[in-house]
N, C-alpha and C positions, 0 to 999 in steps of 0.2 A: 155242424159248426155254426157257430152263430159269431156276427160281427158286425159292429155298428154301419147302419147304412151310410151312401154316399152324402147323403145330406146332414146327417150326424157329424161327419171329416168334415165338412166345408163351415157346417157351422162351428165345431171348435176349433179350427185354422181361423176364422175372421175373427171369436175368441180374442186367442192368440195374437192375431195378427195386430185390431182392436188395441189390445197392450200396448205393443212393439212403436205403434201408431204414437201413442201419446208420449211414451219414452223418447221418441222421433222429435215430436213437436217442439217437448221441453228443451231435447238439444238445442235444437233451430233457435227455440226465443233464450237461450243463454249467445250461441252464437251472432245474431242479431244486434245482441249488446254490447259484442268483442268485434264484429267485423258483417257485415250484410253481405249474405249470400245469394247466390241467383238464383231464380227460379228453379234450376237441375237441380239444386242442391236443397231445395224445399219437395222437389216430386219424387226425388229419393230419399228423403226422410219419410214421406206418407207411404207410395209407393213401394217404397222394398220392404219393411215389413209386413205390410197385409200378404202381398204375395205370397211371401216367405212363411208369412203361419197358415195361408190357404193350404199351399203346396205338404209344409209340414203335418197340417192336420189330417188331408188324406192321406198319405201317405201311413201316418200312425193309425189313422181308422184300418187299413190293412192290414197291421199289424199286430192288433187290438184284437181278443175276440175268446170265445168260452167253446172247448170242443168236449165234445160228451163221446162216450165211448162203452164198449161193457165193462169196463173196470171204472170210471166212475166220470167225474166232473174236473176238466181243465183248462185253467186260465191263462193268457198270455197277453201282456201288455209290452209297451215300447221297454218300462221300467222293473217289472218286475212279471213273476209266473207260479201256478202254484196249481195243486193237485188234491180232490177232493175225494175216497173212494166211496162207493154206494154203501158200504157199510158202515161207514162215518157218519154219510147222512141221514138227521133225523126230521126234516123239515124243508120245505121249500115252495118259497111265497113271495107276491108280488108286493113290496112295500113303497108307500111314499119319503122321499130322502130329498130333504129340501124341497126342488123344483120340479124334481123328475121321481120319475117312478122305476124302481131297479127290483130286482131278484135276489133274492136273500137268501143264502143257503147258511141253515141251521145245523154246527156236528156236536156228534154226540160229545162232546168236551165242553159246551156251552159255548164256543166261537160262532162267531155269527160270520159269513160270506160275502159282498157284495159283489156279482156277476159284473166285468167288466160290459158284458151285451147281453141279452139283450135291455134295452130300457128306454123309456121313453118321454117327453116333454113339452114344453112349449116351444115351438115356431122352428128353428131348425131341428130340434133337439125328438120332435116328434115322428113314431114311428109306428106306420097305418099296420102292421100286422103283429104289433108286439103282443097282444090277446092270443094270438095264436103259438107264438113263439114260447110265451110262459107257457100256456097247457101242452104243449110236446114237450116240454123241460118235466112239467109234474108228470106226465104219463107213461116219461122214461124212468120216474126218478120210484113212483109207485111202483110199477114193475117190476126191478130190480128190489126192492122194499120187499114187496109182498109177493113176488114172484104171478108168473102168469105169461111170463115173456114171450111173444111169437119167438118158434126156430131155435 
């Protein structure tokens, strides 16, 4: 099972949160201009959304994640899930995608995969043993391929 680390969540909750933040603000400076609010009412405009997407983003990192199996490759996100078998796949490789670096699983239909986990990036986004995580991916994925399997 593979699933975005704890720094992964926190960084796309403040994301998220980042967002919520600015949405927050805009309110604040329309309101400003209809009526001055107090100070509680500007720390919960910052304040409750960072929270809210920190909280949310763990939380979804939980729930995020690629479980491999002997039947093959499966995915499960907050929004969607999906199921790859070993005999579909014909490929599977660590590619660059924008900012981060994901796992791309090739089927024999010519669809191409992106692994919701493992993958990796800059600053929260980065994840010290994804080198490792992609080659147990390829090692399960040859195997099953090419046979050889322990057991």
């Amino acid at each position: 099972m593979f699933r975005p680390t704890w720094r992964q969540g926190l960084g796309r909750g403040l994301y998220f949160g980042a967002l919520g933040v600015v949405v927050g603000v805009g309110t604040g400076s329309i309101l400003v201009l209809l009526w001055s609010p107090p100070v509680l009412a500007w720390l919960v405009l910052v304040l409750g959304p960072l929270t809210t997407g920190v909280a949310s983003g763990l939380v979804a990192g939980r729930r995020t994640g690629v479980e491999v199996g002997v039947r093959g490759i499966r995915t499960s996100s907050v929004f969607e899930a999906g199921e790859a078998p070993w005999s579909r796949v014909v490929d599977l490789r660590a590619e660059r995608r924008g900012s981060r670096t994901v796992v791309a699983v090739y089927l024999d239909s010519g669809a191409s995969v992106t692994l919701h986990a493992p993958y990796s990036g800059g600053l929260f986004a980065a994840d010290p043993r994804f080198e490792l995580k992609v080659f147990a991916l390829s090692n399960l994925w040859r195997s099953h391929r090419f046979g050889g399997l322990p057991g």
